[in-house]
N, C-alpha and C positions, 0 to 999 in steps of 0.2 A: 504494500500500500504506500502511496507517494506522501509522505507529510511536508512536503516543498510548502513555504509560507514564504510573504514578502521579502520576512526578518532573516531568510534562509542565504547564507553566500554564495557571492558567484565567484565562480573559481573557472580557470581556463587552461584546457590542454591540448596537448598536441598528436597527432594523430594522423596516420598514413590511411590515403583515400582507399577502399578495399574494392572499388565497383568498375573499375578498368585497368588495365597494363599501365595508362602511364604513373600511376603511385604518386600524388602528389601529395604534399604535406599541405595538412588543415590544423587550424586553431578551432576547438570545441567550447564554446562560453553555454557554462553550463549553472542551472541555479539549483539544488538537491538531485530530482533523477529525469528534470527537464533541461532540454536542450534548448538554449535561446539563441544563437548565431552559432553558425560555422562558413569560416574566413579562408579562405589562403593562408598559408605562413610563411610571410614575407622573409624569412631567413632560414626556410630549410635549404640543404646542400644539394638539392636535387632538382624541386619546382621552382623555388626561389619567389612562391607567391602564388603562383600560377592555381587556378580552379576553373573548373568545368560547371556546367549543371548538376551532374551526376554526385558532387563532393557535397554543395547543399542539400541536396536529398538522403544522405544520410539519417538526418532530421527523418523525412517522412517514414525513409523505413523501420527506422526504431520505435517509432510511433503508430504504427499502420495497423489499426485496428483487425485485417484481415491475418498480421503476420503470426503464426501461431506459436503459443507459447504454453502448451499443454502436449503430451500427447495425443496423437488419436487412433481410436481403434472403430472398424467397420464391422458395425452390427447390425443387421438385418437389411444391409444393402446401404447403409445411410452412417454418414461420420461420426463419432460422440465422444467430447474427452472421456480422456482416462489418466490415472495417475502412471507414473513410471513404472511401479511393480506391473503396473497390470501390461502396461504392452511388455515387458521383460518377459516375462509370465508366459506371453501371446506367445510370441518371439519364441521362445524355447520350446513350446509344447508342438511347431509347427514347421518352423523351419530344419530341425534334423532330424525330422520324420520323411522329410523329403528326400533328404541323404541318404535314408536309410533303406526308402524304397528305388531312389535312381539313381545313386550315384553321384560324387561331386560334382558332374558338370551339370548337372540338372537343376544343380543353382548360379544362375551369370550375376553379372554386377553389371552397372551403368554410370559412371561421372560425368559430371559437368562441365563446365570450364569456368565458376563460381569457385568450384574447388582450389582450385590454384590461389584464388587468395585468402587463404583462410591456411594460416599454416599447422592447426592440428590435423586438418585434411591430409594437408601436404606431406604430412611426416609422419601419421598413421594409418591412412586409406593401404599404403602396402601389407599391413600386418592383417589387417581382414583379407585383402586378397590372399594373402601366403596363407591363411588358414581357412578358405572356401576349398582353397588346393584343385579350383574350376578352370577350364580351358576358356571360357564363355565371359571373357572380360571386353568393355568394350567402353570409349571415352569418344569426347566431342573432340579430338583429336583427329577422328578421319570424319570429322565435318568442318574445321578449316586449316589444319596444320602439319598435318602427317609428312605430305611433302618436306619441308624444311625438315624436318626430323633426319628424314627419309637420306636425303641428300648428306647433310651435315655428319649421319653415321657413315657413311659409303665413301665422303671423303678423306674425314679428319677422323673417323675412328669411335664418336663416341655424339651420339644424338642430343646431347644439349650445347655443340660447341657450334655455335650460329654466329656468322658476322655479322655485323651490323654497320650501316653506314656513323661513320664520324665524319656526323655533320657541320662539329665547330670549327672543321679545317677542310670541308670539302668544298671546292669550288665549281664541281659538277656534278649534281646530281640528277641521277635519272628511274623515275619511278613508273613502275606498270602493277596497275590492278591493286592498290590502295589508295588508301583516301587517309592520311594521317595527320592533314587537319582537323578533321573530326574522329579522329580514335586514335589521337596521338600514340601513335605506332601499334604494329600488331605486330609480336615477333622481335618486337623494338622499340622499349619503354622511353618515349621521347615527350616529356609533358611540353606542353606552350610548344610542339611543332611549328605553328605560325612565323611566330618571333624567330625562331631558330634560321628557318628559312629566309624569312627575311632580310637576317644577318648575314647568311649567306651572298644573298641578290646582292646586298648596299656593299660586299666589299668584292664586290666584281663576277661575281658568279648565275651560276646560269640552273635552273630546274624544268626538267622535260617531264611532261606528264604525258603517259601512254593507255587511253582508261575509252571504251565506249560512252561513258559519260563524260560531261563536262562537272567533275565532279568541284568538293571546295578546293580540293586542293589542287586541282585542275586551275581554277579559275586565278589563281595564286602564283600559278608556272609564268615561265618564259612562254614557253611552247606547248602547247597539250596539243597531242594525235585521236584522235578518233580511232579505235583498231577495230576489227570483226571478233567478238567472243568467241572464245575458244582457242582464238589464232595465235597466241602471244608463241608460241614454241616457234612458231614459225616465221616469227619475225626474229624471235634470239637465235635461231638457226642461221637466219640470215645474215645477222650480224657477226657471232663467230665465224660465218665462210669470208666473210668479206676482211676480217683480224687476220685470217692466213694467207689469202689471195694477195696482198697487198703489203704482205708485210709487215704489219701490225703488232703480233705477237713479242711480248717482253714480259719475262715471267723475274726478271731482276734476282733479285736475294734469294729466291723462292724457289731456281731454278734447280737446286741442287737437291731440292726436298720433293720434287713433283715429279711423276714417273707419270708416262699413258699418254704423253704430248701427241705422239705421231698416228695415237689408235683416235686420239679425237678429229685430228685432221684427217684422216680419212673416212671417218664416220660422217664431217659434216658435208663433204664435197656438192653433193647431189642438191641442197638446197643452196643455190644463188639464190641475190636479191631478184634476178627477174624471176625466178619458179615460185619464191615466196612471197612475193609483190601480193598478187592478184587476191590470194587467200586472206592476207592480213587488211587488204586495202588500204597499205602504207604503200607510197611508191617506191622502188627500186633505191632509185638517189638518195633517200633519207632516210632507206633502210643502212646504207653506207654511211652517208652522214653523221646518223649516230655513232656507229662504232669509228669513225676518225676521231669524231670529237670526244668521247670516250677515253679511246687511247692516246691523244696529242693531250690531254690536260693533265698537270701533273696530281692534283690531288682529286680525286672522282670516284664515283661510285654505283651503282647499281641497285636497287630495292624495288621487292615484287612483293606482294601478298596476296591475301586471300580470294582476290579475281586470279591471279594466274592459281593456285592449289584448288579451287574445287572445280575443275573440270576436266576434260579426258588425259591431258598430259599435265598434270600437278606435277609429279615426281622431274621428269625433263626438266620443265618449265625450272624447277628453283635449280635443276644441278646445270643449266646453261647460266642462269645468272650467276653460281657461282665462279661457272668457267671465263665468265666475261671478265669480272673484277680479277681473278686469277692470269689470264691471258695477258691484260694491259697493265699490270704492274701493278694494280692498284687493294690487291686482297692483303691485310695485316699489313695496310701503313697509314702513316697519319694522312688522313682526307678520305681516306676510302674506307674501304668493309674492312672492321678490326673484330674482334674476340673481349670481349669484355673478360672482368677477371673478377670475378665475385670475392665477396667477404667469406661465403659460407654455404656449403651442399652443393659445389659445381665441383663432379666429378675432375671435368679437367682439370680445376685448379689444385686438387688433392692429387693427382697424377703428375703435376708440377712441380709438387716441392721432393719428389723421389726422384728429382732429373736434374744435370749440369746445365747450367747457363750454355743455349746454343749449341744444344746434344736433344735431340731425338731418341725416346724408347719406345720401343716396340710395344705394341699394344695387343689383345685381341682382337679389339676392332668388334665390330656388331654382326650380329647373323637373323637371317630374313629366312619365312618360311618355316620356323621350324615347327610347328606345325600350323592346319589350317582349318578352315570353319568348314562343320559335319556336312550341309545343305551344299551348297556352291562351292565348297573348295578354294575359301578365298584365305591366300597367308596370311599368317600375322606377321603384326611389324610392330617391333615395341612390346610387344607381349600382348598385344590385344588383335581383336578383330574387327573388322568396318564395320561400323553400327548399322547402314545396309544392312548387317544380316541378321539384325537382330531379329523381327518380325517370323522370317523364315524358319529361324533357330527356335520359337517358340511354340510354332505353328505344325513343325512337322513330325511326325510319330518319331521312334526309333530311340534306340541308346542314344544318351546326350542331348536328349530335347532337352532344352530348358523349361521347367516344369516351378520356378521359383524368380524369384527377381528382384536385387536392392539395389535399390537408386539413388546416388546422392548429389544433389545438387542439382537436379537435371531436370530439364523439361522436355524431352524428346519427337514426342508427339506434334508440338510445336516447330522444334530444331531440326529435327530428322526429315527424310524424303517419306514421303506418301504418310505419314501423319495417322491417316486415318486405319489404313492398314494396319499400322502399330496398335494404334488404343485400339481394335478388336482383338487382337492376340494378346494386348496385358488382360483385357478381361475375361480369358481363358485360364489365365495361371490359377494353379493350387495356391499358391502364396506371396505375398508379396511388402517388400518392407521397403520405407523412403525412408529418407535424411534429405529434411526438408522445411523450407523455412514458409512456406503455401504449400494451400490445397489446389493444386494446379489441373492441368490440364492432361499431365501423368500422373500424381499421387493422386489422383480422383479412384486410383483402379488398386491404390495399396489397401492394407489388408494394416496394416499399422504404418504410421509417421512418425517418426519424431522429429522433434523440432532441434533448431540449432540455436542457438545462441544470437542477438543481436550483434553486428560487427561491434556496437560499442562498449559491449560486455565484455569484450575476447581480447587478447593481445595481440599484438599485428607486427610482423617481419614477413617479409618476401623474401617465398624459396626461390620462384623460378625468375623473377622478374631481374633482379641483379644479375644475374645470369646475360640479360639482353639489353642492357642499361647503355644507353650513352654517354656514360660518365661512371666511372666506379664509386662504391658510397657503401654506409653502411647504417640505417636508420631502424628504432624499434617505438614501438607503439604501446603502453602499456592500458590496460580498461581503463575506460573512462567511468564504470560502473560494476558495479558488482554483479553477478550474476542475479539473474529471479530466483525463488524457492525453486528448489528443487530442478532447476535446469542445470541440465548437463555438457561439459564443455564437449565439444567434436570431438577429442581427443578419448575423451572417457566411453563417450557413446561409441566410436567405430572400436576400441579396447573390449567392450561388454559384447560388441557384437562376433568379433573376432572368436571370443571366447564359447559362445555356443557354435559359432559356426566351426570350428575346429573339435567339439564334441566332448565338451567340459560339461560339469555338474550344470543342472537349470540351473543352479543359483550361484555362480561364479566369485570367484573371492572382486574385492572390492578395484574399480579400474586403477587408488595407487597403486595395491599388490600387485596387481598384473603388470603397471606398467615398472613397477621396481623390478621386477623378475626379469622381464624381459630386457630393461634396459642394462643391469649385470650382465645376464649373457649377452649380450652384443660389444659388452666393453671385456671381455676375457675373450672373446672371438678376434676382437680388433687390436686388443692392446696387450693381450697375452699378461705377462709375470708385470706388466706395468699396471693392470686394471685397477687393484686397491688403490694406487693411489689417485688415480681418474675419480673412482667413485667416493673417496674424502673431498678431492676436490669439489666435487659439485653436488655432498650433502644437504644441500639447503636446498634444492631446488627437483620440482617435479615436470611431468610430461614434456611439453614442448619447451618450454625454459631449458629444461637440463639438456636435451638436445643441440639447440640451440647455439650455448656456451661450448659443449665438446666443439660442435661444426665450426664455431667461431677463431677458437681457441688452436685450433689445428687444420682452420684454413691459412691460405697463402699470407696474411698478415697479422695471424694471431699468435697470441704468445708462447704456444707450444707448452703450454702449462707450466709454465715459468724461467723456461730453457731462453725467450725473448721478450726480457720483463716490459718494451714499450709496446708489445702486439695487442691486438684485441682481444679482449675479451667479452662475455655479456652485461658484466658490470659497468665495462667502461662505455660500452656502446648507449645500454640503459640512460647513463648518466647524460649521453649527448642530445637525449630529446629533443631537451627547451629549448637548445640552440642549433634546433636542426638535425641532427646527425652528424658523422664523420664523413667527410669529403678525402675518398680516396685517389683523384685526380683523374687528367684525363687516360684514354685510353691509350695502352701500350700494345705494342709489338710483342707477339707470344707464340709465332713460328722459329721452331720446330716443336718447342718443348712439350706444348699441349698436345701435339700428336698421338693419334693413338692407334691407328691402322696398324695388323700388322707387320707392314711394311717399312713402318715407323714412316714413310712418306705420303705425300698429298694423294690418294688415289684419285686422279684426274678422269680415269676412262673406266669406270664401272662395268663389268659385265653386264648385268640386271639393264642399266640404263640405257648399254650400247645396243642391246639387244632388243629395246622398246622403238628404235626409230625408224625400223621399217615400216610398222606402225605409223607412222607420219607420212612418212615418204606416200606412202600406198593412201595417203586420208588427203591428200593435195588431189587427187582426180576427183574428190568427192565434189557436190553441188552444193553449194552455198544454200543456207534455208531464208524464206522469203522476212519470217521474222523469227528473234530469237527473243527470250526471256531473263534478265538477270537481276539480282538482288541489289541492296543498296542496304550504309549505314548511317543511321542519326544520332548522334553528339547525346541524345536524350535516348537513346533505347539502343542498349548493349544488351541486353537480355529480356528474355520476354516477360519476367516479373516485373522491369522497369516500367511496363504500363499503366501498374496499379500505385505508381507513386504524386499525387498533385502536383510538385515542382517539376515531373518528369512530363507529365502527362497531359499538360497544360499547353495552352496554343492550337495552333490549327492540325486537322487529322493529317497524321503522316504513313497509312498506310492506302495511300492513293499508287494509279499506276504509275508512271512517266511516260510520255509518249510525244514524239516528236511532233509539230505541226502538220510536216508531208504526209508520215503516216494515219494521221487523225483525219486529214481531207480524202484522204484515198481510201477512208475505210467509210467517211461520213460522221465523223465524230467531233463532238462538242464538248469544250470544260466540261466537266460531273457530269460524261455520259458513264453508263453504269454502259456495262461491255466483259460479254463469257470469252475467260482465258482457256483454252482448253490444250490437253498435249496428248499424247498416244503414248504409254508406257506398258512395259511389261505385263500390268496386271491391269490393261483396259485401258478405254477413254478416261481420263478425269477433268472434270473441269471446278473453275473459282469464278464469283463477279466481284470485279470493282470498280470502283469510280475514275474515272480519268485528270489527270492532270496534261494538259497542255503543256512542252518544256522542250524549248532549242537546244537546252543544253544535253538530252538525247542522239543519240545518232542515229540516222533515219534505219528501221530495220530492227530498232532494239526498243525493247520494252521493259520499265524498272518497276519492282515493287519490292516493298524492305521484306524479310524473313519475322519473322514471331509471334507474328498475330492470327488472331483467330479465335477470338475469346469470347467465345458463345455456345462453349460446351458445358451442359450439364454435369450438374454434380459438384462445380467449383466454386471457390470464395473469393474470388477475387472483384470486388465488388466498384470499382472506379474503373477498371482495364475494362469489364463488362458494358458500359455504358456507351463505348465505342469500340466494337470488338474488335475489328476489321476482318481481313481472309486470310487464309493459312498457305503463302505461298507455296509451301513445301507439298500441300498435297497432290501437287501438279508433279512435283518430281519422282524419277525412277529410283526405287534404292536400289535396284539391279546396274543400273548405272556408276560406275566408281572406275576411277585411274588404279590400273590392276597392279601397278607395282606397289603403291601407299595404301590401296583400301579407300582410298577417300573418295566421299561420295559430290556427286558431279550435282552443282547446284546453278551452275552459269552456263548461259550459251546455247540452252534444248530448245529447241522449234516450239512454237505456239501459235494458236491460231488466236486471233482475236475477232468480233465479231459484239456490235452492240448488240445488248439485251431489248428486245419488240416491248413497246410500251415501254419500257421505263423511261423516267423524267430526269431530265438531268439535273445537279443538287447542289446547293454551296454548301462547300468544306462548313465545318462547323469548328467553332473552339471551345475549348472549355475555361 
């Protein structure tokens, strides 16, 4: 109960934004357990002030009357709290009965991409998985990022070593298939994008935007190209044949560490700019032009996202961009693609301090395939399977059906291709448990929820995002509040749940004991006759804290537990809150050492990759489609919860079509004409209606509508997003469709017909 009075203080803290990649630092002015402002923090070492919409809305969602904050268990078809014992209770009496009868893969798992910032997630969702001991694992992962993964294991050895442009020193950049003025980066934590850019432009430099829309940060460029969806491989194709034709090629420093030069020059031959012209509807000359200008500038760079990954060649698409920045000098140097070097949980950077300065070890390197999903046969990659399969994997008789299903953080129904197909197969399962902060539009079909914690309850560091940081840094966020009764932190919850699902007593000793046991053996595992004194060390601290400090403490600038008394630790870091965090500078140089192929070198020319481009080659005869269909993202909705938040939610409806002028007079169409999207997929016709927006800043032939919506299913709480539901792009998509080296599933560039709806009246947008 809130006893907040006038006479009550206000008091203000600081706090890492948790609702997008770019993490920016907020001040919380808070009066007992209400929030009154939240600022920018004009002196963190990372935003420097910088906010978004989504950082005020923090407020709504702490506040959000729909966000749940009990358990829930479904009884007689219909939701009803219940206390903790009783879903525990649920949970145990239900879920390894399921085990019992089919086996561990017959319970799969689901994440989000919520998950990533939330770091009891981040640092315990493995230990549930290790203990389902199920094949059937599956993340939003191969719905926009697997490619990058995909690549960055294939070259350098180990799937989180991503470059990233450094942009404080590049004087060329050139971007395809992101928009990171409005999602200051994806894959590339870059808050205030704008500014950054701009900085660039004002001290001479030039940004090329390559996007079917005129997207913001299109409108922002030197230059923006219109391309054909889909086509991007085909224009970086073209651009690496025209780097060897010409001469171009300088791999400088790097030359000595990259092996596979002469298997890419022969793989690209076949595509010149005139073959790849006509496909891309880039002309010839400026498919050249770029890659001169590319290569002639000394500090440049290359960055693609989520338009190039979700569609038929994701995997290519990121392993040419990183051959481009590789080819022209420009991979691991200042101005171009670097390697960030985290504080804490970046594999490479632990793999670094067992190397010489300017000595390469030999790694394992990653492995694909090794095994694949029961229905279609599709590899894993990452240890999971394209959520494509999920549907089918639930759906089809046999050993290994998934017969069970826990979900965290995810709305899939929404996020996923064919939508609809999914929510009939979750409401097939024997069982089903979320982790979950709504009653969405998936957890509508769970069988129990639990809730998670408000981000302002929880502590906050970022596992993966340092990891992609334009700037090395080390910031922590301590609660701004205390937990509610009886709520449990993520950490405890996926520990309790670990613990039935691995086939422990119903009533499991308490999640510290679990996670004290567990965290011993991992420190005798890892530190052998050193572990006692690791675990005196960090006597005072539990779950994610204790973790934390080891990570900190014995990564690249931590104190090695006391072996470098000025390193990091979680104390000191702790301490740097108020004033920001620790500012570990810019980005450095970190070829060879991070390597981890094992070849201990750059693998330049992939099997798996080389061996996808005939594939291409043979898709250049193909017929262009007369229209195509692509997504779009809004600066207010990164997630499909974000609908139900006032600050997010406010303004004019933003799940309208786009559609070019040409195309709107050639088909007869008017502002807010309502118009059936329809497509031809694997499992039948399906079609959607919406509303038309008029917008040059399309390109004739393409047609845009954002991805989330759809919020006019039964059974949910979601009571503001409802008001304005829109339509559920995705239900238009194939999940049979996916780029077959990544699994990831194809959401840009499929044929669509469009066609106004007879009688309907055209509408003005409305605001709220």
């Amino acid at each position: 109960m809130d006893s907040t009075t006038a006479d009550t203080p206000i008091t203000l803290h600081h706090r890492i934004c948790p609702l997008c990649e770019a993490c920016c630092g907020l001040t919380v002015q808070v009066q007992g357990r209400k929030v009154i402002s939240i600022r920018g923090h004009d002196d963190d070492v990372f935003s420097a002030g910088y906010i978004c919409p989504k950082g005020v809305a923090l407020k709504d969602l702490h506040e959000d009357p729909d966000r749940l904050r009990t358990p829930m268990i479904k009884r007689n078809g219909r939701h009803v709290e219940a206390t903790w014992e009783e879903a525990w209770a649920e949970i145990a009496q239900r879920l390894p009965a399921v085990q019992a009868a089919h086996g561990r893969d017959a319970v799969g798992l689901v994440a989000g991409n919520p998950s990533s910032h939330k770091i009891g997630l981040m640092l315990y969702l493995g230990r549930l998985i290790k203990a389902l001991g199920s094949r059937n694992i599956f993340t939003a992962a191969t719905l926009d990022q697997m490619p990058r993964h995909l690549s960055s294991g294939l070259l350098f050895g180990q799937w989180m070593s991503v470059p990233v442009p450094d942009i404080e020193r590049c004087d060329f950049l050139l971007i395809l298939g992101a928009n990171p003025v409005v999602s200051n980066g994806s894959m590339w934590t870059v808050p205030n994008f704008k500014a950054k850019a701009r900085a660039l432009q004002a001290r001479g430099g030039q940004m090329v935007v390559i996007d079917p829309r005129r997207t913001e940060t299109a409108a922002l460029a030197d230059t923006h190209l219109f391309i054909r969806p889909g086509a991007d491989v085909f224009l970086l194709l073209g651009m690496v044949h025209t780097l060897f034709a010409e001469g171009l090629v300088q791999l400088g420093r790097l030359a000595e560490w990259a092996q596979g030069l002469e298997q890419v020059r022969e793989a690209v031959q076949p595509f010149t700019p005139e073959v790849v012209a006509p496909r891309c509807g880039i002309a010839a000359d400026t498919v050249r032009g770029l890659a001169r200008q590319l290569a002639q500038t000394p500090h440049a760079s290359v960055y693609a996202r989520i338009g190039t990954c979700t569609q038929h060649y994701g995997a290519l698409n990121t392993w040419l961009v990183d051959l481009l920045n590789l080819l022209t000098g420009h991979l691991d140097e200042p101005g171009g693609a670097m390697f960030p070097k985290a504080a804490a949980f970046a594999l490479n950077t632990s793999h670094l301090a067992a190397t010489q300065p300017g000595q390469s070890l030999k790694g394992r390197g990653v492995a694909l395939g090794r095994f694949s999903s029961r229905v279609s046969a599709a590899p894993e990659v990452m240890g999971e399977l394209p959520i494509g399969c999920l549907a089918e994997e639930m759906e089809t008789p046999g050993a290994g059906q998934i017969k069970a299903l826990i979900t965290v953080a995810t709305n899939p129904v929404l996020s996923a291709p064919n939508g609809p197909r999914l929510s009939a197969a979750l409401s097939q399962l024997d069982f089903m448990v979320s982790m979950d902060i709504y009653l969405n539009e998936t957890t509508r079909h769970a069988d129990v929820i639990l809730p998670a914690p408000s981000p302002l309850e929880d502590l906050h560091y970022d596992v993966p995002y340092p990891q992609l940081s334009w700037r090395n840094h080390a910031r922590y966020s301590a609660p701004v509040f205390g937990p509610a009764a009886e709520q449990a932190m993520d950490w405890e919850t996926l520990l309790r749940l670990a613990a039935i699902a691995s086939g422990e007593a119903t009533t499991p000793a308490t999640a510290a004991q679990l996670d004290d046991q567990l965290f011993a053996q991992d420190m005798q595992r890892r530190f052998g006759a050193l572990a006692p004194a690791v675990l005196a060390a960090t006597a005072g601290l539990r779950g994610p804290d204790r973790l934390l400090d080891v990570a900190l403490r014995t990564g690249p600038y931590g104190d090695q537990f006391g072996q470098q008394p000025d390193g990091l630790t979680l104390a000191k870091v702790q301490a740097s809150g108020p004033s920001g965090g620790i500012d570990l500078g810019p980005l450095q140089p970190r070829l060879p050492e991070m390597l981890m192929t094992p070849s201990g070198l750059i693998e330049m020319a992939p099997a798996a990759l080389l061996a996808d481009l005939p594939r291409a080659l043979a898709d250049l005869q193909q017929p262009t489609p007369e229209l195509v269909i692509i997504g779009r993202r809004d600066a207010r909705s990164n997630n499909s919860w974000m609908h139900n938040l006032p600050t997010l939610a406010k303004g004019p409806m933003r799940c309208t079509a786009l559609v070019h002028p040409a195309d709107a007079a050639r088909l007869g169409l008017a502002e807010g004409a309502l118009v059936r999207l329809s497509t031809r997929t694997s499992q039948g016709a399906q079609h959607i209606d919406a509303q038309v927006s008029l917008s040059s800043e399309m390109m004739p032939g393409v047609v845009s509508l954002p991805h989330g919506w759809g919020h006019d299913l039964p059974g949910t709480q979601l009571q503001l997003a409802a008001q304005r539901p829109g339509v559920n792009l995705n239900a238009l998509l194939d999940e049979n469709q996916r780029d077959p080296l990544s699994g990831t599933a194809v959401l840009s560039g499929l044929p669509v017909e469009m066609v106004a709806v007879e009688g309907a009246k055209t509408k003005v947008f409305t605001h709220f």
